[in-house]
Residue, then its C-alpha position, 0 to 999 in steps of 0.5 A: x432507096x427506101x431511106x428517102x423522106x416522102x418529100x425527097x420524092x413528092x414535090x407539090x411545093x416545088x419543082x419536080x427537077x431534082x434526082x429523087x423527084x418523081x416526074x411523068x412524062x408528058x407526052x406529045x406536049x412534052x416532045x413538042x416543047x423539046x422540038x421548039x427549043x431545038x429548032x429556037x422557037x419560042x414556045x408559049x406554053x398554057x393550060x389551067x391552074x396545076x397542070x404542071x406548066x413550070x415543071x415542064x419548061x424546067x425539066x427541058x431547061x435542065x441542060x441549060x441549069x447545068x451550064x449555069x445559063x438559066x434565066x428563070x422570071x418567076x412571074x410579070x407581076x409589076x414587073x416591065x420588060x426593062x426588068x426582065x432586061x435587068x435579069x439577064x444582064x444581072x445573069x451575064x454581069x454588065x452594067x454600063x458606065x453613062x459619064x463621068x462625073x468630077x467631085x472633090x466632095x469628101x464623106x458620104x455616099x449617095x444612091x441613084x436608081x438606074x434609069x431604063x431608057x434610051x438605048x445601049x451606050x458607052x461602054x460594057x462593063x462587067x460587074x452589074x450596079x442594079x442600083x448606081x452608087x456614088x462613093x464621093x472622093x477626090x478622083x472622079x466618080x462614075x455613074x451607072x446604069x443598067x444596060x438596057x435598050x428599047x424592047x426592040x433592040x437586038x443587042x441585048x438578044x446578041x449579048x444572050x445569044x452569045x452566052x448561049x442562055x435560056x430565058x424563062x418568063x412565067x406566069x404571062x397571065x399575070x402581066x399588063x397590057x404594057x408589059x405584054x405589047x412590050x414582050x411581043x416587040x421583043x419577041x419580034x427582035x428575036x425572030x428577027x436575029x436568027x439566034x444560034x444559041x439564045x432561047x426563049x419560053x413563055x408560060x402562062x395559067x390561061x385558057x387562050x394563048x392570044x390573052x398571055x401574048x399580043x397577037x402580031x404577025x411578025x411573031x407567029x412564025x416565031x411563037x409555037x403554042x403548046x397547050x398543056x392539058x391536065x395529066x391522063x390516068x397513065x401520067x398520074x400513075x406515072x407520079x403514084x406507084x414509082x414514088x410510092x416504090x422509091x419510099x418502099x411503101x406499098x399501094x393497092x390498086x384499087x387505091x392507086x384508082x382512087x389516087x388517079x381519080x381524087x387528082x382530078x388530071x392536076x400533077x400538083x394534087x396527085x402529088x400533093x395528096x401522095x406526099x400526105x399519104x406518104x407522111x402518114x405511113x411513115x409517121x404510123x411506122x406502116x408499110x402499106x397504104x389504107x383507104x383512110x390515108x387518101x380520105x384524110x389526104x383529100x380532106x387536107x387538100x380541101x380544108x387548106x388548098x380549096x377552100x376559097x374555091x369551094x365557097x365561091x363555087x356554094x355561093x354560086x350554086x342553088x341550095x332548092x330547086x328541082x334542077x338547080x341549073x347553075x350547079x348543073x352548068x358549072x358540073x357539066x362545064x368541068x366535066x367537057x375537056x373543052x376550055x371553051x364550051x358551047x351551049x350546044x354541049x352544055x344542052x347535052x351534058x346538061x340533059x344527060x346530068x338531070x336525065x330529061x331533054x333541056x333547052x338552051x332557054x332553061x340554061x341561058x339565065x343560069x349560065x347569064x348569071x354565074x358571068x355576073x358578080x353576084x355569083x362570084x363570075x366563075x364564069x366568062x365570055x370567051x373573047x374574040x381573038x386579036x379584037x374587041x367583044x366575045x365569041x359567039x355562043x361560048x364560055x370559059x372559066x374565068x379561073x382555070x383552077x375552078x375546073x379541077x376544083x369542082x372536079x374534087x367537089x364531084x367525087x367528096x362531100x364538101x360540106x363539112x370541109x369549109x368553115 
């Protein structure tokens, strides 16, 4: 296989679905999502920035790709769930005829756009109008619209159900209140349609799975939550050294380790940083990896994926001080896997970083601070679940992808890589 190009096997721009693309296997939350698929649970999988969310779903959802019965929402941004209806109907072919209309008009033509509302009547038809067009003649004209109910109606999850799709809703995280009330409603619908063949998976880049989907109790039977956490050193391996031996380039161990550590348990990076690599052997006609690939592989990433994130995280931290706190708490809240940190754990991590006993009232004002937006709130209030305020005593990114951020900001000299 040593005739394929680096990005036949290395996909950061992508999806890891195709046949020469290196996948790892992720484990117990890959089993897990596999169970619910089967059993027609909804899963709701969540995570940070860059743990492979999508990559996941879309690699379970292949059987159904195959079929050519894949629905696949790549984001709710602006979007409500009549457009999610829209797609699935646009992927089965409907529309629906609303009256007839008498016109002996000659010449032109006119647009309407479907209206979304009331629920499915008359009649369906194949050959969907997202947009209703009138071409005006002698013989009768016909409206259209889409065929679109309420969220709750389970028609549209029996017209599904009966193609046997599988319907993928990502990036929840970027939804609105109405959308999300809206989606929970419908999610309601399908658990109370008992489908044989219909499927449902929702992904989001969050921390809480109660932000990305309203928490209800006719749903949480239905709703199986799968957190995805950042790829371990096997996993990471698991992309480094077979997509390395599918190109015939060879990689040293002690190298591999770097790989593992620069990726920072992000699949997305470690791709990425091996797609430059890759790249650069090639194009020097080597066969073997040096130090100075990764270096220059790092310094890449950085200048081109992070540099936003590196300022926010400068403009956060101290630049004197004899312990620099708000660098500390941020370095110590990346490196805790916990998503949502006490400041208990803080005062332990924080003590073992500078080396002295802390107290939580030295970490209060820095940790106060960096939830403020003059440190650019790289930090939040966990809130409380199913109600309004926060969580006692806990803290959590605001941005799930600072975490790996300062995790790479951990292991390079950062200065010189941000303009």
């Amino acid at each position: 296989m040593a005739d394929l190009e680096p990005r036949d096997v290395f996909v950061p721009n992508g999806f890891p679905v195709g046949d020469t693309n290196v996948f790892a296997d992720r484990g117990l939350a890959q089993a897990d999502l596999q169970k619910a698929m089967d059993r027609g649970f909804v899963p709701l999988v969540y995570g940070s920035y860059g743990v492979g969310k999508s990559s996941l779903v879309l690699r379970a959802a292949l059987p159904w790709k195959a079929k050519n019965n894949q629905v696949y929402v790549e984001s709710v941004h602006g979007k409500s769930l009549s457009d999610i209806f829209a797609a699935l109907l646009e992927h089965l072919g409907y529309e629906i005829v609303v009256n007839k209309v008498s016109s002996s008009n000659r010449g032109g033509s006119g647009e309407l756009s479907g209206e979304v509302e009331g629920g499915i009547i008359m009649m369906l038809k194949a050959k969907l109008a997202s947009t209703i067009k009138r071409e005006w003649a002698k013989e009768d004209s016909v409206e259209k619209e889409l065929a679109v109910s309420s969220p709750t109606d389970s028609r549209i999850v029996r017209l599904c159900d009966a193609a046997g799709l599988l319907l993928i809703i990502d990036e929840l995280h970027r939804g609105t209140p109405e959308f999300t009330r809206d989606l929970a409603a419908f999610v309601k619908a399908y658990a109370n349609s008992n489908c044989r063949s219909f499927r449902i998976c929702l992904l989001g880049t969050e921390n809480d799975p109660n932000r990305l989907v309203l928490s209800d109790p006719g749903i949480g039977r239905t709703l199986d939550e799968i957190q995805l956490k950042p790829i371990t050193q096997s996993e990471a391996r698991a992309i480094i050294e077979p997509g390395m031996k599918a190109l015939g380039i060879s990689i040293p161990e002690a190298l591999v380790s770097a790989t593992v550590q620069a990726g920072v348990g992000s699949p997305f990076i470690v791709q990425y940083l091996c797609l430059e690599m890759a790249e650069r052997v090639r194009r020097d006609a080597r066969t073997v990896l040096v130090k100075s690939d990764l270096d220059d592989a790092i310094a890449d990433y950085a200048r081109r994926k992070a540099q936003q994130s590196i300022l926010r995280y400068k403009a956060a931290i101290e630049t004197t001080g004899p312990k620099r706190y708000r660098k500390q708490v941020l370095h110590a809240m990346a490196e805790i896997e916990d998503e949502y940190v006490t400041m208990d754990a803080l005062v332990e991590r924080v003590s073992a970083r500078v080396g002295e006993d802390t107290p939580s009232t030295a970490l209060s004002g820095p940790l106060r601070q960096l939830k403020s937006k003059e440190y650019a709130e790289i930090l939040r209030d966990v809130d409380h679940p199913g109600k309004d305020g926060r969580v006692f005593n806990y803290s959590s990114f605001s941005d799930p992808a600072m975490k790996s951020t300062i995790r790479m900001i951990a292991s390079i000299n950062v200065d010189n890589l941000v303009k």
